[in-house]
C-alpha positions, 0 to 999 in steps of 0.5 A: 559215224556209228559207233560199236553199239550201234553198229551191233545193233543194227546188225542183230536186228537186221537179223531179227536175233533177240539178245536171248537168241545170240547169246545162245549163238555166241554163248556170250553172257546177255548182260555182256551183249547188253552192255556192248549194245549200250557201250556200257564199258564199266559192266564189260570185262578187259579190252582183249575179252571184249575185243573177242566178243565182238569178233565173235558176233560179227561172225554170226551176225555175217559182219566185216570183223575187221570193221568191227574190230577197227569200230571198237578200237576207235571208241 
């Protein structure tokens, strides 16, 4: 089973977006992006923001929010 960082990950290479390119998609902060990938959760802000981060990355990276969603909840 993957877990959130990983399933980012894979997403945004499939796409071939560089973290520089989906924080200019997303607007979300690099280091946030980075920190979500490495599921680095003392570097990210409360749950609910980061629960948004990932709602909006699956919106651009064209992924099931819901799975994403239900993938962050479980880690």
């Amino acid at each position: 089973m993957k877990t959130i960082g990983q399933f980012l990950n894979e997403a945004r290479r499939r796409k071939k977006y560089s973290l520089v390119r989906l924080e200019e998609l997303t607007k979300i902060k690099k280091n946030f992006l980075k920190a979500l990938e490495d599921e680095d959760w003392e570097n990210l802000p409360t749950f609910a923001t980061v629960s948004g981060f990932v709602k909006n990355i699956a919106s651009v990276l064209e992924i099931d929010e819901k799975v994403a969603t239900a993938t962050l909840k479980r880690d």
